[in-house]
C-alpha atoms as a printed R data frame, in Angstrom:
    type eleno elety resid chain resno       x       y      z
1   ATOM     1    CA   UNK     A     1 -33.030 -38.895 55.290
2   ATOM     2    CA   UNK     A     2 -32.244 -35.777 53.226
3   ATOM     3    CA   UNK     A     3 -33.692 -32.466 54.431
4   ATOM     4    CA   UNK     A     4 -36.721 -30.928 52.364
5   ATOM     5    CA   UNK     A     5 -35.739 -27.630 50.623
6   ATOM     6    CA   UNK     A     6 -35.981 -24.564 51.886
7   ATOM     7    CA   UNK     A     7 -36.094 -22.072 49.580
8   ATOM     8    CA   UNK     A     8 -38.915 -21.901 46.069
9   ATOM     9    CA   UNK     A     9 -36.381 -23.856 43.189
10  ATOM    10    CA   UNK     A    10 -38.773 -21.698 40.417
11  ATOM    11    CA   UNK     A    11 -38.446 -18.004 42.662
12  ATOM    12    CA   UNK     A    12 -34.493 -19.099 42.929
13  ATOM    13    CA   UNK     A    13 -34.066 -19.922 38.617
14  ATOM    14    CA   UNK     A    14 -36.059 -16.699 37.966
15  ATOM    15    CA   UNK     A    15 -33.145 -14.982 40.173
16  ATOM    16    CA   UNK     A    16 -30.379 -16.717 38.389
17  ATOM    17    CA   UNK     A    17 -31.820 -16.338 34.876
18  ATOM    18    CA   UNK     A    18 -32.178 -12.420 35.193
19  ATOM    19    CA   UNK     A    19 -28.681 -12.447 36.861
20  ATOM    20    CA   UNK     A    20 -27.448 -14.272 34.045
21  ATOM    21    CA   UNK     A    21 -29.363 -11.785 31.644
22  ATOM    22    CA   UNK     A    22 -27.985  -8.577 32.790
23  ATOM    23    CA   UNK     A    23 -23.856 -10.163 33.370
24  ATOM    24    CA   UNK     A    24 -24.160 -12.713 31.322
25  ATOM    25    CA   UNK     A    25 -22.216 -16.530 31.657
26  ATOM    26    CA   UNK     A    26 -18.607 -16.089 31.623
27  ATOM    27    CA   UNK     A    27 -18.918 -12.462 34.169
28  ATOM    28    CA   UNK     A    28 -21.183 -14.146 36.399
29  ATOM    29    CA   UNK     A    29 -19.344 -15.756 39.684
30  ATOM    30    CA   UNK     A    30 -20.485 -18.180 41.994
31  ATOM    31    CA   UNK     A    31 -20.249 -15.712 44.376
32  ATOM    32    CA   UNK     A    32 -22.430 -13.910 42.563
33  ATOM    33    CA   UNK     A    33 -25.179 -16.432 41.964
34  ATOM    34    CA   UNK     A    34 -25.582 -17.629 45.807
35  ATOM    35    CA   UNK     A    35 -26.089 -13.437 46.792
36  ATOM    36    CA   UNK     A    36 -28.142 -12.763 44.289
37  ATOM    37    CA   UNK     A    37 -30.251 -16.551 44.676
38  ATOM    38    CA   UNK     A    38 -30.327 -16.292 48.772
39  ATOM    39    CA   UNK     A    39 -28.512 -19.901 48.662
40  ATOM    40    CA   UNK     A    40 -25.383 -21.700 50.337
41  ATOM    41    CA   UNK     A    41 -23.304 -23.005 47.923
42  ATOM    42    CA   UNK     A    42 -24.096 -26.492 48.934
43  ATOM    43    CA   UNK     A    43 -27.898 -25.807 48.264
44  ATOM    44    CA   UNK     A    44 -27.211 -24.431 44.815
45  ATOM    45    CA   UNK     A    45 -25.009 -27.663 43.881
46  ATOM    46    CA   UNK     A    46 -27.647 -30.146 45.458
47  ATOM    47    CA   UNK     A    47 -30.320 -27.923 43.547
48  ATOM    48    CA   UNK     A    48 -28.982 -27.239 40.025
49  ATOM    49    CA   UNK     A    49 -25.940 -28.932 39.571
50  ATOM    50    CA   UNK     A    50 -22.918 -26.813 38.252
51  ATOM    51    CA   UNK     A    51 -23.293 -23.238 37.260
52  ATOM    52    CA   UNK     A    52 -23.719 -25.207 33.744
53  ATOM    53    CA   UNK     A    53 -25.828 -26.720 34.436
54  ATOM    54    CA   UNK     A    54 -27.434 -24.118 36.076
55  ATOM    55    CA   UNK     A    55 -27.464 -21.863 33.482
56  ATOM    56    CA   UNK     A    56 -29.149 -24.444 31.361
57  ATOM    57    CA   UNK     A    57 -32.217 -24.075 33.263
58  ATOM    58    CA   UNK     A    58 -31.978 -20.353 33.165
59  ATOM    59    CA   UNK     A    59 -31.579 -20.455 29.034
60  ATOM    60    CA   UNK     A    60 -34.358 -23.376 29.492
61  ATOM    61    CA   UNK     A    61 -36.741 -20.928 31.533
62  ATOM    62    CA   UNK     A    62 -36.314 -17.880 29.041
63  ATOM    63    CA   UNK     A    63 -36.804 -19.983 26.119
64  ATOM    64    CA   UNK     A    64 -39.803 -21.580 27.157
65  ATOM    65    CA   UNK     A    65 -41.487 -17.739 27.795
66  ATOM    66    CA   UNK     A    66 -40.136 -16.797 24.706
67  ATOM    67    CA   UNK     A    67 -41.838 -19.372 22.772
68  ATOM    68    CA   UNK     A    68 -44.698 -18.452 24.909
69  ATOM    69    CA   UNK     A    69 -44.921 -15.164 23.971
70  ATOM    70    CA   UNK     A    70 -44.521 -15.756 20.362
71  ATOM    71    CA   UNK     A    71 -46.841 -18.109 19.614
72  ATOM    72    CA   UNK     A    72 -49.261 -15.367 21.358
73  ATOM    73    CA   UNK     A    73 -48.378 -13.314 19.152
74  ATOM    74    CA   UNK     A    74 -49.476 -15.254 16.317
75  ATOM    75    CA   UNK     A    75 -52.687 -16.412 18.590
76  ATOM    76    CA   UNK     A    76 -55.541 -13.647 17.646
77  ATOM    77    CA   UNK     A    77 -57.763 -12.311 15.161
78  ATOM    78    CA   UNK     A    78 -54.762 -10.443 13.146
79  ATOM    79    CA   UNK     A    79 -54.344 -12.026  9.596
80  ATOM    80    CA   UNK     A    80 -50.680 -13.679  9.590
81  ATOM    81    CA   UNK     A    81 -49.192 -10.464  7.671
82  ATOM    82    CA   UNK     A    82 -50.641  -8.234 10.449
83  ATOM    83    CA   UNK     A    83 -49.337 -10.315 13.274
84  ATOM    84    CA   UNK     A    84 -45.826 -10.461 11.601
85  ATOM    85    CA   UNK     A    85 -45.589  -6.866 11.509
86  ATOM    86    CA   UNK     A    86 -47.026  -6.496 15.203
87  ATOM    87    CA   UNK     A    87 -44.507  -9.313 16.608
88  ATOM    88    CA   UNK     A    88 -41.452  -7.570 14.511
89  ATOM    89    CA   UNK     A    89 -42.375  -3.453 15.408
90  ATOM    90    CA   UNK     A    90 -44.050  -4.042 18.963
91  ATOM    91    CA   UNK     A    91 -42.616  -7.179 20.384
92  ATOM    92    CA   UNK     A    92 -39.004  -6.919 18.914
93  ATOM    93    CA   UNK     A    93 -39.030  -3.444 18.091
94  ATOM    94    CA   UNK     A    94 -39.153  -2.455 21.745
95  ATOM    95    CA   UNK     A    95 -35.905  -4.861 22.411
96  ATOM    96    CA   UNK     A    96 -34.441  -3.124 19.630
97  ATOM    97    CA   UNK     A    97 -34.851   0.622 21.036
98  ATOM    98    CA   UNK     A    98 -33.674  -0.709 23.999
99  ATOM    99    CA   UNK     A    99 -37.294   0.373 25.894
100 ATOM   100    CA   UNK     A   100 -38.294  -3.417 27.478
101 ATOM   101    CA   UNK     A   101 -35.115  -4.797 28.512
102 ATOM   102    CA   UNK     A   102 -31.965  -2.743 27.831
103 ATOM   103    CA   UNK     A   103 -30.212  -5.213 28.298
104 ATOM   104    CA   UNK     A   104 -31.042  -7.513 25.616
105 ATOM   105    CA   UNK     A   105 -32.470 -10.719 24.367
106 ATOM   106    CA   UNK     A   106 -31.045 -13.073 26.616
107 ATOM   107    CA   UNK     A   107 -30.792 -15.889 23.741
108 ATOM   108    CA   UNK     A   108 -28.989 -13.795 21.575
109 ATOM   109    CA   UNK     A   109 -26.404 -12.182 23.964
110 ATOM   110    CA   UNK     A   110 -25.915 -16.361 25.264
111 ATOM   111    CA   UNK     A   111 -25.722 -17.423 21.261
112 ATOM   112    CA   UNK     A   112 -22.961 -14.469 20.694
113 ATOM   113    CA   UNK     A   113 -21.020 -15.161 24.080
114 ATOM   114    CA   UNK     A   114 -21.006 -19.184 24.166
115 ATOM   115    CA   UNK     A   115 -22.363 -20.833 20.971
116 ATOM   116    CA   UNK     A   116 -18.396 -20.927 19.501
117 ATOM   117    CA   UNK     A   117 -17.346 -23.116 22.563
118 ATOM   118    CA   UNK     A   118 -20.432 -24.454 23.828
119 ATOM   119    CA   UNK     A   119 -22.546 -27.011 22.358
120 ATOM   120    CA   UNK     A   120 -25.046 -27.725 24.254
121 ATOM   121    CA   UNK     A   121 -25.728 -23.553 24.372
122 ATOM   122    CA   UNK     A   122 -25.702 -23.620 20.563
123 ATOM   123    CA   UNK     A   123 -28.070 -26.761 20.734
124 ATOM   124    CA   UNK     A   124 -30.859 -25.686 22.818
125 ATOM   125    CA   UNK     A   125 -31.157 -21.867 20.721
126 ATOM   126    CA   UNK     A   126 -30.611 -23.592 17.599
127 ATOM   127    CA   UNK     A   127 -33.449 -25.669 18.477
128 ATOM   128    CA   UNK     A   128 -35.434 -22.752 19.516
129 ATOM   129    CA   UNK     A   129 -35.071 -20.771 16.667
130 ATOM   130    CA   UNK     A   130 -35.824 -23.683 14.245
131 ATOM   131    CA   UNK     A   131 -39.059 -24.126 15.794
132 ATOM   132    CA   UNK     A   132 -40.221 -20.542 15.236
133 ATOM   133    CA   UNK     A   133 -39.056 -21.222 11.807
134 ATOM   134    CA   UNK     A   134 -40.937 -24.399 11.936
135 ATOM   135    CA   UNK     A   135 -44.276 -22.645 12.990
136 ATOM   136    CA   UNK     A   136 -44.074 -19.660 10.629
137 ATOM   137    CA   UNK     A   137 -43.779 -22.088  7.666
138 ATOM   138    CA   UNK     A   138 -46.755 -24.247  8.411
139 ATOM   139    CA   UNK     A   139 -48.821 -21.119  9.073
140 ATOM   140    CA   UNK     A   140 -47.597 -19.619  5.578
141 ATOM   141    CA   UNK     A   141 -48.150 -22.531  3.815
142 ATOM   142    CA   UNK     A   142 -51.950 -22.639  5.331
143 ATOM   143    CA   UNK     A   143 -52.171 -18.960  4.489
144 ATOM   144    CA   UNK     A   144 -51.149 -19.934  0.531
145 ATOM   145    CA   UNK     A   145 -53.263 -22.385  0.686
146 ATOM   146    CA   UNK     A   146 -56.277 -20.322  1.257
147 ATOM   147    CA   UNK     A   147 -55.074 -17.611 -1.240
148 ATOM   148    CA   UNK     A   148 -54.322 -14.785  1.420
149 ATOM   149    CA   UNK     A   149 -50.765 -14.870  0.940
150 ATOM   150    CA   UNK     A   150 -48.853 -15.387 -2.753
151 ATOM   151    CA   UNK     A   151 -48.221 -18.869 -3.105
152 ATOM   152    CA   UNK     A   152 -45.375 -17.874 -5.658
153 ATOM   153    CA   UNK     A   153 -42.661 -18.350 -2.942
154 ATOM   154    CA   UNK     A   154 -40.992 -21.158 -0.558
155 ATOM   155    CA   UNK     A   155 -43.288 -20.874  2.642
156 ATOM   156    CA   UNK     A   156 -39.818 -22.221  4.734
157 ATOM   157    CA   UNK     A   157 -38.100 -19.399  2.853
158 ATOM   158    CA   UNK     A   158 -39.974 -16.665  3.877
159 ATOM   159    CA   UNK     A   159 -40.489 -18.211  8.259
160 ATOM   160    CA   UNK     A   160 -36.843 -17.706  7.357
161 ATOM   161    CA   UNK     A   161 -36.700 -14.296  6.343
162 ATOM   162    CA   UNK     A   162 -38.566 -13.378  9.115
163 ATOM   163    CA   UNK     A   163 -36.611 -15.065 11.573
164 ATOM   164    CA   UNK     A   164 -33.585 -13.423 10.669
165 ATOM   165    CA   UNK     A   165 -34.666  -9.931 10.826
166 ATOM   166    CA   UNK     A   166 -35.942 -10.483 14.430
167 ATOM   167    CA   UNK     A   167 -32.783 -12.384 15.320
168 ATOM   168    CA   UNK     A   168 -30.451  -9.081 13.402
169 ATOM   169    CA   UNK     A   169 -32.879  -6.723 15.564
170 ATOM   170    CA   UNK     A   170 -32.502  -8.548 18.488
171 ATOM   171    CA   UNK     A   171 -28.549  -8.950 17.991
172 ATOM   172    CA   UNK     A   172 -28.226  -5.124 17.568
173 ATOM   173    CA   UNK     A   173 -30.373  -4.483 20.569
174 ATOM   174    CA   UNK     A   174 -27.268  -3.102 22.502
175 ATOM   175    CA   UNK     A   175 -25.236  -1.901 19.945
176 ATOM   176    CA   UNK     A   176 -25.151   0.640 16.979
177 ATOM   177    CA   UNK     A   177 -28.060  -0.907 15.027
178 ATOM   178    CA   UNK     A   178 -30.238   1.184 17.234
179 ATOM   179    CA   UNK     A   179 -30.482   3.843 14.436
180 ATOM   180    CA   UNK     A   180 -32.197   1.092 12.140
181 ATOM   181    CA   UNK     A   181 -35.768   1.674 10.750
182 ATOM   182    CA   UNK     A   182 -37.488  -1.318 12.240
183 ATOM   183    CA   UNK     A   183 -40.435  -0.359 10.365
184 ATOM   184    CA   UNK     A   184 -39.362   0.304  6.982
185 ATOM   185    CA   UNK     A   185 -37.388  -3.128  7.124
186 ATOM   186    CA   UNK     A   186 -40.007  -4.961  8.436
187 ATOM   187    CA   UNK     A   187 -42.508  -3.262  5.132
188 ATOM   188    CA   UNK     A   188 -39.392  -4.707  2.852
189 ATOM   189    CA   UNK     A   189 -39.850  -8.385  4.134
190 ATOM   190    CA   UNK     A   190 -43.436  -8.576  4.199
191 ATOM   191    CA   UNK     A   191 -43.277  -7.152  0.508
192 ATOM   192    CA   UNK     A   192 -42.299 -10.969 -0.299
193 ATOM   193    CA   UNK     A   193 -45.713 -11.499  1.161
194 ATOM   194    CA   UNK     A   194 -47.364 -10.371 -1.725
C-alpha cells in the first residue's frame, strides 16, 4: 500500500513555479528544486514527474492566475476602452517598470528561453495568448455592435494589437525597453478605437 503524502502538492508547485520564475528552466537544478520544495528526490518524481514535467505545472499554475487576473481586469464597471488602458498602464505597466515582479512575466521569459526547442512550452503560451486574443475580440465586436467603439475596423485585429503591446511590454520588462512611454503607446493603440 503506497504511503499518503506528506507534504501540500499546491504549497510545493507554488515553490517550484516562483523558483522557476526568478532562474528560470534551463539554470534551475534538481538540486535546486528539492531545497527550495522541502522534498526528497523520490517524492518530487512520484509527485510531478520529471522536472518537465514539473515545470509544466508551474507554467500551468501561472497561466491559469494570469488568465485570472485578466479577465478581472476586464470584469467591472470601466467601458472596454477604459479597462484596456487600466490593464496595459496599471497591470502591465508595473511589470514593465520593473515595480511588481522584477523579475519578469514568467510566460514571456519561458516563451524567449524554450519556445525554439520546446513544443509543448510553445503550445501551452500560444494557447494562452490566443485566448486573450479570443476574449478581446468578442468583447470588441459586442462593443461595435452597440456603437461605443468604431465598427470601421477588424474586432480580431485590434484584440491583436493589444495583445502585442502587452506581450512587447512584458518582453522588455528586464531589459532596455524600460525607458518606453507605456502611456503614450498605449493612447496610440486605443486611437484605432475610435
Amino acid at each position: 500500500m503506497a504511503r499518503p503524502r506528506e507534504f501540500d502538492i499546491e504549497e510545493a508547485l507554488e515553490k517550484a513555479m516562483q523558483l522557476f520564475w526568478t532562474k528560470g528552466y534551463e539554470a534551475t537544478s534538481m538540486t535546486d528544486l528539492t531545497e527550495a520544495m522541502g522534498l526528497n528526490k523520490g517524492s518530487l518524481y512520484a509527485a510531478f514527474g520529471s522536472k518537465h514535467d514539473l515545470f509544466l505545472s508551474a507554467i500551468k499554475r501561472y497561466l491559469a492566475r494570469d488568465r485570472a487576473v485578466f479577465l478581472a481586469n476586464f470584469d467591472g464597471p470601466l467601458s472596454l476602452k477604459d479597462a484596456i488602458r487600466s490593464h496595459l498602464i496599471e497591470y502591465v505597466g508595473t511589470f514593465h517598470k520593473g515595480v511588481l515582479v522584477p523579475r519578469g512575466c514568467l510566460a514571456i521569459n519561458s516563451l524567449a528561453e524554450l519556445a525554439a526547442h520546446d513544443e509543448q512550452v510553445a503550445l501551452l503560451i500560444n494557447r494562452h495568448i490566443q485566448g486573450a486574443v479570443s476574449f478581446l475580440a468578442e468583447r470588441i465586436k459586442k462593443e461595435q455592435a452597440a456603437g461605443t467603439i468604431s465598427g470601421h475596423k477588424e474586432a480580431k485585429a485590434l484584440a491583436e494589437l493589444v495583445v502585442v503591446l502587452e506581450l512587447g511590454l512584458l518582453t522588455g520588462t528586464k531589459g532596455p525597453l524600460r525607458g518606453i512611454d507605456d502611456d503614450r503607446l498605449v493612447d496610440l493603440v486605443l486611437e484605432n478605437f475610435d
